[in-house]
Backbone as CSV, one residue per row, in Angstrom:
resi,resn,N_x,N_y,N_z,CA_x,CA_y,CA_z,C_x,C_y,C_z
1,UNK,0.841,-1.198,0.000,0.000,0.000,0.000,0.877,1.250,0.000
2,UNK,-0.006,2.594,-0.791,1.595,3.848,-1.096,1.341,4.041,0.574
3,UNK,2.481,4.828,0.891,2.471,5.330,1.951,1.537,6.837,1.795
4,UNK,1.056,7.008,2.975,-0.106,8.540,3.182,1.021,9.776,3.155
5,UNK,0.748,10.474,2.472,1.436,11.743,2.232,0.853,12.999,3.051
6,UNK,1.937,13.694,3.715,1.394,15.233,4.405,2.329,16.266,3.712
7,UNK,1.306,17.265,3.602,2.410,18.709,3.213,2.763,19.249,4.489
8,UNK,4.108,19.358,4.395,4.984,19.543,5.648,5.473,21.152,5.692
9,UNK,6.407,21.638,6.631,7.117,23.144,6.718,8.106,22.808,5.613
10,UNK,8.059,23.608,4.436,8.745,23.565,3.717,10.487,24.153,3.707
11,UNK,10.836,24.600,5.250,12.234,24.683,5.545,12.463,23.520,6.035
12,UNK,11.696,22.724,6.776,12.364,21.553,7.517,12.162,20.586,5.974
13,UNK,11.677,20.135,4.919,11.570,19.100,4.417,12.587,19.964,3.694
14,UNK,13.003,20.975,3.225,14.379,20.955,2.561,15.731,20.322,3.397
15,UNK,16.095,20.701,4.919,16.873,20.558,5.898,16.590,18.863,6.045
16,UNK,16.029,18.045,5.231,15.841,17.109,5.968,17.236,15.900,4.932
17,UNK,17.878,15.373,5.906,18.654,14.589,5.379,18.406,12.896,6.003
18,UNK,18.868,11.551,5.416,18.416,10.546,5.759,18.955,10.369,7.001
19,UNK,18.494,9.693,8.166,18.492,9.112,9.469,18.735,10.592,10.537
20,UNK,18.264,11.554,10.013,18.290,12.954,10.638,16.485,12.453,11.648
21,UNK,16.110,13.244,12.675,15.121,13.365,13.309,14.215,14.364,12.741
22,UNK,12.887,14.401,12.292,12.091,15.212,11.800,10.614,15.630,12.670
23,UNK,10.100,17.006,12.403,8.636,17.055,13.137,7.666,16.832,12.090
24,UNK,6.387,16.919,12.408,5.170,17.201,11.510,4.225,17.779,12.819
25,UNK,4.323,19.126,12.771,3.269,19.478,13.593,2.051,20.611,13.205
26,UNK,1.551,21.584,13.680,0.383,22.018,12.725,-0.466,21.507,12.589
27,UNK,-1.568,21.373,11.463,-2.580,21.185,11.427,-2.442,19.898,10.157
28,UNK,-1.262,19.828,9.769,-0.699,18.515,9.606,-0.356,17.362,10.348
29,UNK,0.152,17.755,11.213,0.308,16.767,12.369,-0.886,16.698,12.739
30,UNK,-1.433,17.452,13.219,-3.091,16.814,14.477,-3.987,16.222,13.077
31,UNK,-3.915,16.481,11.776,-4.782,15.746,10.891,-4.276,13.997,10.857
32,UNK,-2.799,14.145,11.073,-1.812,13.080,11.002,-2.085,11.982,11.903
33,UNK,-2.351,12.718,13.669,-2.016,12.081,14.493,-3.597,11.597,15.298
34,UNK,-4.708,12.542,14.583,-5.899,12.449,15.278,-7.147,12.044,14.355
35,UNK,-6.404,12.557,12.847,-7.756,11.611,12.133,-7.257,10.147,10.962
36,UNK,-6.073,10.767,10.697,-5.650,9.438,10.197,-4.826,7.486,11.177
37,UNK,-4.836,8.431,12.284,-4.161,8.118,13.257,-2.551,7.242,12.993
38,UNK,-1.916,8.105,12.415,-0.293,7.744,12.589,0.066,6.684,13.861
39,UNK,0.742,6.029,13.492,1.046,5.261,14.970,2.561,4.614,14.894
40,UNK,2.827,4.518,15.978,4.486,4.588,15.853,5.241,3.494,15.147
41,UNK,6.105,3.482,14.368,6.825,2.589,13.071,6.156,2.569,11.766
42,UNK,4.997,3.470,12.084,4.294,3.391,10.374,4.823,4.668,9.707
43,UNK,5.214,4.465,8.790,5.880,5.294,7.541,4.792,6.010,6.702
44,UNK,5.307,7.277,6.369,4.830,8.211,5.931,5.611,9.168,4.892
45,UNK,4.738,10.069,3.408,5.709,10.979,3.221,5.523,12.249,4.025
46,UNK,6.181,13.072,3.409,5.825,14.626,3.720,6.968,15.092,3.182
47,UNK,5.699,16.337,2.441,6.325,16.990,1.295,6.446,18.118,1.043
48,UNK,7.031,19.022,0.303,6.867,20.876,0.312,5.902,21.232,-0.655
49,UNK,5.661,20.392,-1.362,4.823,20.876,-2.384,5.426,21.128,-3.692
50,UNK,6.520,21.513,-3.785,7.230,22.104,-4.293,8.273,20.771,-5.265
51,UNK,8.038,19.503,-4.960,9.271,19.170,-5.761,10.068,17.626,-4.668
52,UNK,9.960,18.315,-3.131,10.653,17.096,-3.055,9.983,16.210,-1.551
53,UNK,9.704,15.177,-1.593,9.643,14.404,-0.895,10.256,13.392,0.077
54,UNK,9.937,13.821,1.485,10.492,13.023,2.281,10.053,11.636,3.245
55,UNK,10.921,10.558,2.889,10.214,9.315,3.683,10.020,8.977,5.074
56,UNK,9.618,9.001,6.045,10.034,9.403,7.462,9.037,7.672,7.808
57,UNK,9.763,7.521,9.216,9.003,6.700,10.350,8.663,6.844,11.221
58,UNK,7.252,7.156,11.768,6.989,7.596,12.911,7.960,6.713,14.406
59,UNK,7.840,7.776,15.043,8.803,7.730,16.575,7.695,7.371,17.413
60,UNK,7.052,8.716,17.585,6.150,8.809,18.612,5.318,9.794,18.274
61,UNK,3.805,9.887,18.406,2.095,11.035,18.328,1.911,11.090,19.555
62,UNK,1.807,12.140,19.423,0.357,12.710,20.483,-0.131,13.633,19.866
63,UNK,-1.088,14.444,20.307,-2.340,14.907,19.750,-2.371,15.565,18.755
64,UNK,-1.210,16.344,18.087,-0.784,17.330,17.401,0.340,17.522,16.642
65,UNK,1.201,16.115,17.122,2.952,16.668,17.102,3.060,14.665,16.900
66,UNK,3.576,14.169,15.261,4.655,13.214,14.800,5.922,13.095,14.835
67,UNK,6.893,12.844,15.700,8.180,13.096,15.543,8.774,11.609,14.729
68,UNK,9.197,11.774,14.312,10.043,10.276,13.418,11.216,10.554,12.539
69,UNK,11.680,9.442,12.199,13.124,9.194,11.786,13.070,9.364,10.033
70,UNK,14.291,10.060,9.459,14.287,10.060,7.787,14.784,9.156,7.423
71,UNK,14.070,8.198,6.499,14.167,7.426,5.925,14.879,7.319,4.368
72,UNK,14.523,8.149,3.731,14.991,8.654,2.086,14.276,10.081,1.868
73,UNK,15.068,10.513,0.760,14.893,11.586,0.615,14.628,11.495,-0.978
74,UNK,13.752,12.193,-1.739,13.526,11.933,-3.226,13.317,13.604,-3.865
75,UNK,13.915,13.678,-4.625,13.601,15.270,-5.640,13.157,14.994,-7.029
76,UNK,11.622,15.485,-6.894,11.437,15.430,-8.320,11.942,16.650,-9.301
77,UNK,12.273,16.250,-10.577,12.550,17.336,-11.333,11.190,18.022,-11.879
78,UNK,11.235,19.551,-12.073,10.246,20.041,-12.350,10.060,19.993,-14.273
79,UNK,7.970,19.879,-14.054,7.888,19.744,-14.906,8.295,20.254,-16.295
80,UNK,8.146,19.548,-17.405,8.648,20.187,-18.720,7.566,19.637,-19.945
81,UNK,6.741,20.189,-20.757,6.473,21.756,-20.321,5.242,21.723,-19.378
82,UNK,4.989,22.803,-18.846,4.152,22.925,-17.690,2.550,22.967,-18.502
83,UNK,1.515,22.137,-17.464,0.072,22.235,-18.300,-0.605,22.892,-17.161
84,UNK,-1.384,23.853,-18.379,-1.730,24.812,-17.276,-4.118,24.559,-17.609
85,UNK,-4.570,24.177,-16.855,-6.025,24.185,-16.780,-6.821,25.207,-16.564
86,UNK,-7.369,26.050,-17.690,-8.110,27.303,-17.725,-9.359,26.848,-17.496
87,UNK,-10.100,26.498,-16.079,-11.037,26.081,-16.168,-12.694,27.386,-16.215
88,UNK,-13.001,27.491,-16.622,-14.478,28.173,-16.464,-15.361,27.579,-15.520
89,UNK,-15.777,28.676,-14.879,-16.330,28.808,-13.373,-18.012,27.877,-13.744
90,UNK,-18.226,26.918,-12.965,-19.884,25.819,-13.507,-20.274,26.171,-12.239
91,UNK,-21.575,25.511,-12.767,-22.594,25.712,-11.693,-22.272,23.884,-10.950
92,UNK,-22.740,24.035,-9.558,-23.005,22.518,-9.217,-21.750,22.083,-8.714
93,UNK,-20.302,22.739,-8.616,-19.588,22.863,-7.820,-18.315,21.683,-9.178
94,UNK,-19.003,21.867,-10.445,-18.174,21.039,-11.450,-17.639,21.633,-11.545
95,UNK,-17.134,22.555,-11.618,-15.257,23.163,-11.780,-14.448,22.886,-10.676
96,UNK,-14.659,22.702,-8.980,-14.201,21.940,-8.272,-13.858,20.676,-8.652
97,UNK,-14.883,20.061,-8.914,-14.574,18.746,-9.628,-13.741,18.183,-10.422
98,UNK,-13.546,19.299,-10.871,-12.542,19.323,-12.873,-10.918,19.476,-12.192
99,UNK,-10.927,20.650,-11.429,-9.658,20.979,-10.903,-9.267,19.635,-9.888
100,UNK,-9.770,19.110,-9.191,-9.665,18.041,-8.278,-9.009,16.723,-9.144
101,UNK,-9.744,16.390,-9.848,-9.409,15.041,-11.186,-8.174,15.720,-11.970
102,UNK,-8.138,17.034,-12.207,-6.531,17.791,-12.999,-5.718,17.341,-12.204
103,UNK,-5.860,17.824,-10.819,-4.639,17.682,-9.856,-4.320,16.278,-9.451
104,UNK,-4.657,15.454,-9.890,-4.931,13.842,-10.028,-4.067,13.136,-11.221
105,UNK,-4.275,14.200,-11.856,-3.676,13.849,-13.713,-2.610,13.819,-14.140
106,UNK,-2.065,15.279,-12.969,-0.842,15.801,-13.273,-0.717,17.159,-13.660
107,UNK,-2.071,18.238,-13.487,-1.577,19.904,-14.216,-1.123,20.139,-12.698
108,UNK,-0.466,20.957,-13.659,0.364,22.098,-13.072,0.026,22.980,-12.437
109,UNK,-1.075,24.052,-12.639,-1.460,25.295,-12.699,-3.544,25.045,-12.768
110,UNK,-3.848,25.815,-12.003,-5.507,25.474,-12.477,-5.884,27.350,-12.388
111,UNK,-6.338,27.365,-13.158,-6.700,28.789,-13.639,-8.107,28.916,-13.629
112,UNK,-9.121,29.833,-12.668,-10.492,30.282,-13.043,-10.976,30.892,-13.923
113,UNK,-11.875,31.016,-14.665,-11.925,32.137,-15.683,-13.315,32.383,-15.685
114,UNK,-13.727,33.671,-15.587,-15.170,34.248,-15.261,-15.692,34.221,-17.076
115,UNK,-16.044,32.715,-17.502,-16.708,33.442,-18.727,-17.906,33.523,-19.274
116,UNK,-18.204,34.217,-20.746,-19.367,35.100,-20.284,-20.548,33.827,-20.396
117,UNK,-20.587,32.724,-20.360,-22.244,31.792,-20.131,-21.571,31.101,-18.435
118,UNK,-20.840,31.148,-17.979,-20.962,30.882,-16.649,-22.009,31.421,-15.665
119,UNK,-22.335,30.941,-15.665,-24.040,30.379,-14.415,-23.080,31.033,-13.095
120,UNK,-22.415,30.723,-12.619,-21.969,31.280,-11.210,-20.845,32.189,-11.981
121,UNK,-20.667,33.061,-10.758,-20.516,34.566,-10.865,-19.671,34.679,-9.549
122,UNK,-18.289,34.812,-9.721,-17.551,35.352,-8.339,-17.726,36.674,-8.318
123,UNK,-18.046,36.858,-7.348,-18.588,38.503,-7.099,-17.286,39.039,-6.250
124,UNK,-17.132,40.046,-6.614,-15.573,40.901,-5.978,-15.461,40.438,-4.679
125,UNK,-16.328,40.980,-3.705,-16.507,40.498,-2.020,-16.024,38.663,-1.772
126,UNK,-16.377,38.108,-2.944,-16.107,36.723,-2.752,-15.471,36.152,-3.182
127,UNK,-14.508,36.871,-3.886,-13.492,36.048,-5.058,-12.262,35.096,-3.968
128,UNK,-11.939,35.767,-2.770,-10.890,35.340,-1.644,-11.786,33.996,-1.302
129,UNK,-12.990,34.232,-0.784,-13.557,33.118,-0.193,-13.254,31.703,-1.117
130,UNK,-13.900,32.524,-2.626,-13.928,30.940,-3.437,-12.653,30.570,-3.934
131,UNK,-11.434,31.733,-4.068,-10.774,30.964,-4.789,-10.061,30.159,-3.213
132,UNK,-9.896,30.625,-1.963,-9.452,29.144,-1.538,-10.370,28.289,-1.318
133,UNK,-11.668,28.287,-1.783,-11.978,26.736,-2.177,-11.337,26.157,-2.602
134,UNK,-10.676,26.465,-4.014,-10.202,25.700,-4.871,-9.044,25.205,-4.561
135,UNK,-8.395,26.284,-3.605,-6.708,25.888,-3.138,-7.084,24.573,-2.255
136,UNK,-8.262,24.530,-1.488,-8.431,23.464,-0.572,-8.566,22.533,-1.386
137,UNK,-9.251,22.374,-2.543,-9.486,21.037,-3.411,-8.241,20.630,-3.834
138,UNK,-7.659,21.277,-4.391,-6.115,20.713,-4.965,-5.489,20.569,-3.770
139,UNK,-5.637,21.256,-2.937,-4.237,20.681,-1.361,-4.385,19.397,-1.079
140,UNK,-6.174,18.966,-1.121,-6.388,17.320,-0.592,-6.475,16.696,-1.957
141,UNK,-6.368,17.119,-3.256,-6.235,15.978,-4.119,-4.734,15.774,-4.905
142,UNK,-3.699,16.626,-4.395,-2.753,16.435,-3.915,-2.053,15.618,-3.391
143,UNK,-2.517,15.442,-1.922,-1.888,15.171,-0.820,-2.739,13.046,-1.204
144,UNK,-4.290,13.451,-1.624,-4.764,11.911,-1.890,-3.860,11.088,-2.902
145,UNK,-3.325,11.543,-3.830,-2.832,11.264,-5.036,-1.260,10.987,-4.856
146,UNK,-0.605,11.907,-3.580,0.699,11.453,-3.415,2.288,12.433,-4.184
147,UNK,1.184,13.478,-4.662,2.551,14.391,-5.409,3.103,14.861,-4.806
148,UNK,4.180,14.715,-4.874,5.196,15.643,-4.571,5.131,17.355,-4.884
149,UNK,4.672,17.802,-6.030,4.594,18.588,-6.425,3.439,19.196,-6.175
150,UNK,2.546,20.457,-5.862,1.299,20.774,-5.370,1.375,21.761,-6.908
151,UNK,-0.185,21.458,-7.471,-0.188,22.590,-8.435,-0.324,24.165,-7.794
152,UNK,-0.485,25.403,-8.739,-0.477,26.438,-8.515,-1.972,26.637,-8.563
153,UNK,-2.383,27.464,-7.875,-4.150,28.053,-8.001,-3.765,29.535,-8.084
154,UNK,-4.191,29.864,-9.207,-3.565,31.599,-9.323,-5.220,32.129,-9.444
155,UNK,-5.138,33.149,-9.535,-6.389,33.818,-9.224,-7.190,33.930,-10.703
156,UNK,-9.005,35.051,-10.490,-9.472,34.544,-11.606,-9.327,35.471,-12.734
157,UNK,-9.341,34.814,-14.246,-9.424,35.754,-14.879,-10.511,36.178,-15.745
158,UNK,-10.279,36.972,-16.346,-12.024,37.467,-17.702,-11.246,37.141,-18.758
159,UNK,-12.123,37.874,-19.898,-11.233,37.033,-21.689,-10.334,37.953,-21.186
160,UNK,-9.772,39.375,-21.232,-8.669,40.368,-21.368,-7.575,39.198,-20.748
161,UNK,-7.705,39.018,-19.524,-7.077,38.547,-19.079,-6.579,37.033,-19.214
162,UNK,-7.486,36.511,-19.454,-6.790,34.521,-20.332,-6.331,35.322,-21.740
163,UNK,-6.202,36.216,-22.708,-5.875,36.277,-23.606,-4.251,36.877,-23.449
164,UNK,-4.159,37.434,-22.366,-2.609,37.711,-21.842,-2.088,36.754,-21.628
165,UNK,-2.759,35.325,-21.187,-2.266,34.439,-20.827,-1.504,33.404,-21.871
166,UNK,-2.673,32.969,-23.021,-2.211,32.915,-24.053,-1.501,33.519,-24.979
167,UNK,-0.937,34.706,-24.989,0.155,35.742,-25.605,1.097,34.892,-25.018
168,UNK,1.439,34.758,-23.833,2.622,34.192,-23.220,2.680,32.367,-22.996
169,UNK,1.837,31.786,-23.527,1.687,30.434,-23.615,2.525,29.805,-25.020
170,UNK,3.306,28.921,-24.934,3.664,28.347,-26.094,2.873,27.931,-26.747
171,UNK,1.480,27.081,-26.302,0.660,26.409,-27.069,-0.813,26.499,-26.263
172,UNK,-1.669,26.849,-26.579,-2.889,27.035,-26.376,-4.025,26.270,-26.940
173,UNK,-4.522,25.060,-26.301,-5.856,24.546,-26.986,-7.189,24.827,-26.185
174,UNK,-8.368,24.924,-27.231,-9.903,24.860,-27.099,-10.104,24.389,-27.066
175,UNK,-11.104,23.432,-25.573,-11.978,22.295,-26.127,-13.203,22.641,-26.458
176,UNK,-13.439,22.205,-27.816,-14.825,23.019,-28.460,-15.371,21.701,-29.179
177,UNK,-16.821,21.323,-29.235,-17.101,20.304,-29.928,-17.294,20.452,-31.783
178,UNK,-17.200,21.604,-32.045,-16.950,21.795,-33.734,-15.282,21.722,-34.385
179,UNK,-14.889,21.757,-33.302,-13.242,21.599,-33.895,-13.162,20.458,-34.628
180,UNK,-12.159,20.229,-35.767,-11.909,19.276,-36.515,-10.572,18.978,-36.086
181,UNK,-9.718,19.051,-35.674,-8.712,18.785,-35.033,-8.480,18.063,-33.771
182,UNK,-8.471,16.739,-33.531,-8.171,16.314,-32.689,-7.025,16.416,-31.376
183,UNK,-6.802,16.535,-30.200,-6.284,16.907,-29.256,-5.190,15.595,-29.447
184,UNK,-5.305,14.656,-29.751,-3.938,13.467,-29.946,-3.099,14.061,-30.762
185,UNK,-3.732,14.697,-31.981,-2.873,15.259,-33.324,-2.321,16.109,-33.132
186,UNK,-2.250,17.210,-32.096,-1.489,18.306,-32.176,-0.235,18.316,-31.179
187,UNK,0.930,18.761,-31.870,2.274,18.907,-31.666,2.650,19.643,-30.192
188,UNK,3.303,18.653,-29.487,3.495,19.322,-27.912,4.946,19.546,-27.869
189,UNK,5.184,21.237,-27.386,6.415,21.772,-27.559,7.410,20.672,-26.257
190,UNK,7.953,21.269,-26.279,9.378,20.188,-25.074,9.523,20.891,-24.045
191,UNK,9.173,22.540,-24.152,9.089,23.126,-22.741,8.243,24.158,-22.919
192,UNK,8.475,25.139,-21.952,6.909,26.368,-22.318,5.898,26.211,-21.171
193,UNK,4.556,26.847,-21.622,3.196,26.843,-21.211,2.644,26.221,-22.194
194,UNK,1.560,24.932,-21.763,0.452,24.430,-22.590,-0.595,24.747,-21.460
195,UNK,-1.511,25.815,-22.415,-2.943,25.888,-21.961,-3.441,25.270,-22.423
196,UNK,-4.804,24.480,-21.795,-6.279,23.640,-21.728,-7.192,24.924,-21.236
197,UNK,-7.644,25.205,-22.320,-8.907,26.306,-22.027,-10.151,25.479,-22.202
198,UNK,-11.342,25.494,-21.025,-11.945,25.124,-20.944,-13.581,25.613,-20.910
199,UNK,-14.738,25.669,-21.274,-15.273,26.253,-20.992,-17.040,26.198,-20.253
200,UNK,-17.759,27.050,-19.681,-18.454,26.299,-19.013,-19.819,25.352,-19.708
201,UNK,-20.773,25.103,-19.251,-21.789,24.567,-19.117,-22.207,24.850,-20.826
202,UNK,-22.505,25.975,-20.884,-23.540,26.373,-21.766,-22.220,26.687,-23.114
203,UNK,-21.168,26.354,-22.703,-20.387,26.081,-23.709,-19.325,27.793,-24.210
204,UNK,-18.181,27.815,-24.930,-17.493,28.982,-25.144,-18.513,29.737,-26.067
205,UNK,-18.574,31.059,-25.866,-19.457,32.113,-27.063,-18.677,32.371,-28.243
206,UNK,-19.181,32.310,-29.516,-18.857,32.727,-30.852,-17.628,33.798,-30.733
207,UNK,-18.188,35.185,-29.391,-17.565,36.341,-29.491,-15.976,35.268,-28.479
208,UNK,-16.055,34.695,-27.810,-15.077,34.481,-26.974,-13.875,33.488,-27.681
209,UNK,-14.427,32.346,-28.716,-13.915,31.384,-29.641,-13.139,32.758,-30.497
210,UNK,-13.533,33.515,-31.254,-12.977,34.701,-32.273,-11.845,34.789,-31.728
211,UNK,-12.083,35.956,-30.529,-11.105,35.849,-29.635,-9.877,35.299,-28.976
212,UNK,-10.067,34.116,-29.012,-9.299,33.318,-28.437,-8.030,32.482,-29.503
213,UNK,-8.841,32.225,-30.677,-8.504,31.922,-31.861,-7.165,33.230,-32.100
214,UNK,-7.696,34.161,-32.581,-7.268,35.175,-33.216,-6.083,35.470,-31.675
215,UNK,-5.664,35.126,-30.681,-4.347,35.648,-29.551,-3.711,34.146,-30.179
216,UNK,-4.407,32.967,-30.904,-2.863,32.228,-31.412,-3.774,31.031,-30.711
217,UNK,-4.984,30.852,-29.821,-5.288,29.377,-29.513,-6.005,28.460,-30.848
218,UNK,-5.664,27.531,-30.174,-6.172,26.344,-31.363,-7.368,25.295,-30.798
219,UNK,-8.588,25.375,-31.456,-9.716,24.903,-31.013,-9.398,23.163,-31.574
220,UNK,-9.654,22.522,-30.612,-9.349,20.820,-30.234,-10.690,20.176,-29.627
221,UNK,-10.698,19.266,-30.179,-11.770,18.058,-29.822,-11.284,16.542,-29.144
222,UNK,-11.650,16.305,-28.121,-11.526,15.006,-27.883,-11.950,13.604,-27.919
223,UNK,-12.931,13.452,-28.793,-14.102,12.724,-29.143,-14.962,12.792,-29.929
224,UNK,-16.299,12.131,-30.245,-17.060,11.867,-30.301,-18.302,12.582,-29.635
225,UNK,-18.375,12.486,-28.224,-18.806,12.893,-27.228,-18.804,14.263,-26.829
226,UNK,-19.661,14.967,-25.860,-19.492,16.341,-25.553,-19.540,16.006,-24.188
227,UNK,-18.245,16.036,-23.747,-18.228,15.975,-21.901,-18.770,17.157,-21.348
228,UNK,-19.128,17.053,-19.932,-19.425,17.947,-18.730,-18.108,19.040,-18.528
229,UNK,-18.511,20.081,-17.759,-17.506,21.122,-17.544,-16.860,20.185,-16.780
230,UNK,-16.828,19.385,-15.898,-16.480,18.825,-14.691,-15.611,17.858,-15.433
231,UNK,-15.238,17.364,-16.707,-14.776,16.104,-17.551,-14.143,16.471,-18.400
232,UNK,-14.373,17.173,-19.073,-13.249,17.566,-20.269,-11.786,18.062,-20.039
233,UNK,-11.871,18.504,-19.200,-10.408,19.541,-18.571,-9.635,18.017,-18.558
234,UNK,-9.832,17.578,-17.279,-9.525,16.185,-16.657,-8.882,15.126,-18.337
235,UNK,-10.027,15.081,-18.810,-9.940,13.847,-19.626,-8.947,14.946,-20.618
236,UNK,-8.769,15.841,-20.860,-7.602,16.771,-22.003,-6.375,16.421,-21.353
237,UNK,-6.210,16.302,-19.896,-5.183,16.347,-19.051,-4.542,14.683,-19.323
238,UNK,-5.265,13.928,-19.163,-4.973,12.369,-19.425,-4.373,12.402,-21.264
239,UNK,-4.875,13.070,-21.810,-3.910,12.619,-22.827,-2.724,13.048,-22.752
240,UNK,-2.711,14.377,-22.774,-1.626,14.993,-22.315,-0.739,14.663,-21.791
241,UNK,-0.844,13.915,-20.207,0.090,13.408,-19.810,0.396,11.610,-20.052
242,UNK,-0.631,11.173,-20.941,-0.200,9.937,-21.826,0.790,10.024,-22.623
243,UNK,0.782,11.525,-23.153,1.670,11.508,-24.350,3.179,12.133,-23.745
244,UNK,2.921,12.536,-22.573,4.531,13.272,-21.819,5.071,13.187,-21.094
245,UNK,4.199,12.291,-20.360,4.724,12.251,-18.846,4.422,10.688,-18.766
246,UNK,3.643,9.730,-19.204,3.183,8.349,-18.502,4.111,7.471,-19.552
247,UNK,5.086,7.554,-19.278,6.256,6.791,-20.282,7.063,6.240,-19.170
């Protein structure tokens, strides 16, 4: 069975060398020690988020506080090229969903985007509240999944703003169900930004496709089928990392 992974103080999991003594305390530890219940000689990671992972054995819990022994130490190299998930804001809590199964997949980056047939509406007063929703969804599908690496949750944007994004993206795809271009067929650079622009419920607008097209993106299909906001991101992400990373 993998071992259970915690995101740890990211000075001590750098400082951490093998058969060195380590903590996990915080709200890592008492999740560690009081709902998963750690217990002493069972092995664990804990990680920065960032890249590198450490193997530890529990010593001794109590209520709040894991102390245990380093076991190995592992550094992943960072990704190449980075996939970044422009998801559009759904109703029904499916863009949670979408970002949760991304961070499962392997993106990098999960991006909100207020666009214009999105049903929910971050309203200024609430944009802090919801976007750490989302940081909370990726922290635990993360931490379920075992990465080392924690994606980025950057804040939301409108078209002005995903179209800056794509200016600076090496490669930019649409998932749109009129595209004739399949998402297997198109050419993935070796490093860069690859955007997955996604869009909501009621689908991308004529005025927003123009748009998007015309800053250099390329409208892509994955099927047959017309997935859910909550599915397409996800299932764009699985090829993606079929074709770059699952080798």
């Amino acid at each position: 069975m993998t071992h259970l992974l915690f995101l740890g103080d990211p000075l001590a999991v750098a400082d951490a060398v093998v058969g060195a003594s380590t903590t996990l305390d915080g709200a890592e530890g008492r999740h560690a020690a009081t709902v998963v219940r750690v217990r002493p000689g069972q092995c664990f990671y804990v990680s920065d988020g960032c890249g590198r992972r450490v193997l530890v054995e529990a010593a001794s819990v109590d209520r709040s506080v894991v102390r245990g022994t380093v076991l190995a130490v592992e550094d992943e190299p960072a990704p190449s090229p980075v996939f970044v998930l422009v998801q559009a804001l759904a109703k029904g809590d499916r863009d949670e969903q979408a970002i949760e199964a991304a961070t499962e997949l392997g993106v990098d980056e999960v991006v909100p985007w207020q666009a214009e047939r999105s049903v929910v509406v971050w309203r200024p007063d609430r944009v802090a509240r919801a976007l750490s929703r989302w940081e909370a969804v990726v922290t635990r599908a993360t931490k379920q999944s075992r990465r080392s690496r924690m994606p980025f949750t950057s804040g939301p944007v409108d078209l002005p703003g995903l179209l800056e994004r794509i200016n600076r993206s090496t490669l930019t795809v649409v998932l749109h169900e009129d595209a004739e271009r399949p998402l297997s067929n198109v050419a993935l650079p070796e490093s860069g930004e690859v955007l997955v622009v996604v869009g909501p419920e009621g689908g991308i607008s004529d005025r927003e496709l123009d748009a998007l097209v015309a800053a250099g993106a390329r409208p892509v299909r994955l099927g047959r089928t017309i997935l859910r906001a909550s599915s397409a991101g996800p299932a764009a992400l699985a090829v993606l990392s079929a074709r770059a990373r699952w080798q």
